[in-house]
C-alpha positions in Angstrom: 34.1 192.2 221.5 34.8 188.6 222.8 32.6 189.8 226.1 29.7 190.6 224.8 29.1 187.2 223.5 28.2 183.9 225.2 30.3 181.3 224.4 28.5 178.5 225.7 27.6 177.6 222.4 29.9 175.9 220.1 28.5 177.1 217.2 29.6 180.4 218.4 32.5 179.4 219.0 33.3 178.2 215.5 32.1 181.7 214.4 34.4 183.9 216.6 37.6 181.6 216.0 36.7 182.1 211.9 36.0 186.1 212.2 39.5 186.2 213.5 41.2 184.2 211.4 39.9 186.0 208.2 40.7 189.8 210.2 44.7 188.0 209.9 44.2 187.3 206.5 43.4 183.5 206.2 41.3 182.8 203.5 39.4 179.4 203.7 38.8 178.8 199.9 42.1 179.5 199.2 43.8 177.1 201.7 41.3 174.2 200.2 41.8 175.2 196.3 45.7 174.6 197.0 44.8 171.8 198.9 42.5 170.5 196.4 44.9 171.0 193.5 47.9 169.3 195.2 46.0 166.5 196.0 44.7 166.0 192.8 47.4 164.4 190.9 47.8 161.7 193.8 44.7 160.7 193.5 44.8 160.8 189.9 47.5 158.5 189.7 46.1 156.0 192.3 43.1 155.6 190.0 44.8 154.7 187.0 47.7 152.1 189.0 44.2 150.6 190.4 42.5 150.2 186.6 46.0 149.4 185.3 46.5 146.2 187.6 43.1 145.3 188.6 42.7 143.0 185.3 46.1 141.1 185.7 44.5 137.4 186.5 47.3 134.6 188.0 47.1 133.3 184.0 48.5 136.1 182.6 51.1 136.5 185.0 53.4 133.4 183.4 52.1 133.4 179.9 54.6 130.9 178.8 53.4 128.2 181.1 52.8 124.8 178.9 49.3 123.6 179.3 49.5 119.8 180.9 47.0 117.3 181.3 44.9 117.3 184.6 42.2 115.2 186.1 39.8 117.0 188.5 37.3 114.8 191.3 33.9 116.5 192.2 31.8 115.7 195.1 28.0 116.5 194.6 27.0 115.4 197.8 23.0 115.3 198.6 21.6 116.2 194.6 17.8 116.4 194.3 16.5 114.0 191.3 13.5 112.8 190.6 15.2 110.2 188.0 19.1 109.9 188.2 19.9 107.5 186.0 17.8 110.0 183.0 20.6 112.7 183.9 23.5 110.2 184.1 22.4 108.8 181.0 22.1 112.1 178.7 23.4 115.1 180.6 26.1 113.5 182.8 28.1 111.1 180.8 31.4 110.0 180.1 32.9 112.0 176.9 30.3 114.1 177.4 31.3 118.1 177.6 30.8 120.4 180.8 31.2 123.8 181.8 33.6 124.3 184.7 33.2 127.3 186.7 35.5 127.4 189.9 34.9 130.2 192.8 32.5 131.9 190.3 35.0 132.5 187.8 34.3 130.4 184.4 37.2 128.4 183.9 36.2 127.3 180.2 34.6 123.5 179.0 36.3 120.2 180.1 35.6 116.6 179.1 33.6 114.3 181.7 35.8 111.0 182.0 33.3 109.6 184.4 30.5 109.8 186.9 30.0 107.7 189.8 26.6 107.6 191.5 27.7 106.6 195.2 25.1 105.2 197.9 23.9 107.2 200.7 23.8 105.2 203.6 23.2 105.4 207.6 24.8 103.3 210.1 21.7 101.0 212.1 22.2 99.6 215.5 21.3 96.1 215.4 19.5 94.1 218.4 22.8 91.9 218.9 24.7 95.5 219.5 26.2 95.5 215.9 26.3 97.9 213.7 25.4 97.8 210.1 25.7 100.0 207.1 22.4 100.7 205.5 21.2 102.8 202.5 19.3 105.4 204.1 15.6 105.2 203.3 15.0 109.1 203.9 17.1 109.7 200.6 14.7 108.6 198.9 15.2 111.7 196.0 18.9 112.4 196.8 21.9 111.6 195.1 25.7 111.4 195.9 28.2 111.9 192.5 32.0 111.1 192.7 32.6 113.1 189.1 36.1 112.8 186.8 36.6 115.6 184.6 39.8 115.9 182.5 41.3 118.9 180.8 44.3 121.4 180.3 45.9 123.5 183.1 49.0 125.6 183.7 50.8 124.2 186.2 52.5 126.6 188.1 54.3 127.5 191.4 51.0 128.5 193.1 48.9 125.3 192.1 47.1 124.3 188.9 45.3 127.0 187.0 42.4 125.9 184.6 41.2 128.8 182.7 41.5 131.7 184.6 40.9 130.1 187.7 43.5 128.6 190.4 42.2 124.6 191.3 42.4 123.4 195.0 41.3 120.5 196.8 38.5 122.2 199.0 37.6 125.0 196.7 34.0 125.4 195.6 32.8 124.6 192.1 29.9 124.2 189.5 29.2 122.7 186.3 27.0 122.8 184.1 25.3 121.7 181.1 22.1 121.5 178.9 19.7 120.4 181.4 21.9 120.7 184.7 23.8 123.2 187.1 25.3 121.7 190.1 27.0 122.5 192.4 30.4 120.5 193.7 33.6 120.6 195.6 36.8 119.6 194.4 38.0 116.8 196.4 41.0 115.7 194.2 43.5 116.9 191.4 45.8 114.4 189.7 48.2 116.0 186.7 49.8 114.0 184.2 53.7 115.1 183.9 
């Protein structure tokens, strides 16, 4: 039987190797049912561990940490306003309330202690081969923020957690409020013991 048919082609092949296989008595859909079924409860298992733990955030996992007073820095470096000093005067104001979102997880409303408009500057070569620090006449509509928020966070043995959220110098973050959404990074943490 296994001359009278080319097997140049794989497919062929495949087809000869199966025909003898089933003449023994191997049965495909039986081997993968068993399969199937053993397999089952595994994967069963693996799915439930992974829905299980998958909500555990770095707050819940030391409940009983006190809250402690914290002071956070934000750097808005480069914000496009028409008229600063109408934001800094409503939106952005000491006492005033923000939202704190850090690495896009909300991290719940902290207290604004104050707001900083810093100049933007570039350094000019003068004709005596000095150099002098200038405010930069292209920033024209930018502005640079030094921002102090204060609030409550969980001080633990990973960092400072604010909300849900773990606070490090260098991480990204965003606050907003009635009329504003910035973006910031956080380029200082200071907690009262």
């Amino acid at each position: 039987m296994l001359t009278l048919i080319d097997l140049s082609n794989l497919h062929q092949k495949v087809l000869i190797l199966m025909a003898i296989w089933n003449s023994n008595g191997f049965n495909y859909a039986k081997a993968r049912r068993n399969l199937n079924l053993s397999l089952a409860p595994v994967i069963i298992v693996a799915f439930a561990l992974i829905i299980l733990f998958s909500n555990i955030t770095v707050s819940q996992a030391q409940v009983n940490v006190a809250a402690k007073p914290i002071e956070v820095d934000l750097f808005v470096d480069g914000l496009s306003l028409l008229r600063p000093e109408t934001l800094l005067g409503q939106g952005l104001k000491s006492g005033g309330k923000t939202n704190l979102t850090i690495e896009n997880k909300p991290s719940g409303e902290m207290t604004i202690k104050s707001v900083k408009q810093l100049p933007i500057t570039i350094n000019v070569t003068q004709p005596d081969g000095s150099v002098k620090e200038l405010p930069d006449p292209s920033a024209k509509f930018e502005t640079d923020l030094l921002i102090t928020l204060m609030g409550k966070a969980q001080i633990q043995n990973i960092g400072a957690v604010i909300g849900e959220s773990l606070v490090k110098i260098g991480s990204t973050a965003e606050i907003e409020g009635f009329d504003y959404d910035i973006n910031t990074t956080i380029v200082d943490l200071r907690m009262k013991h």
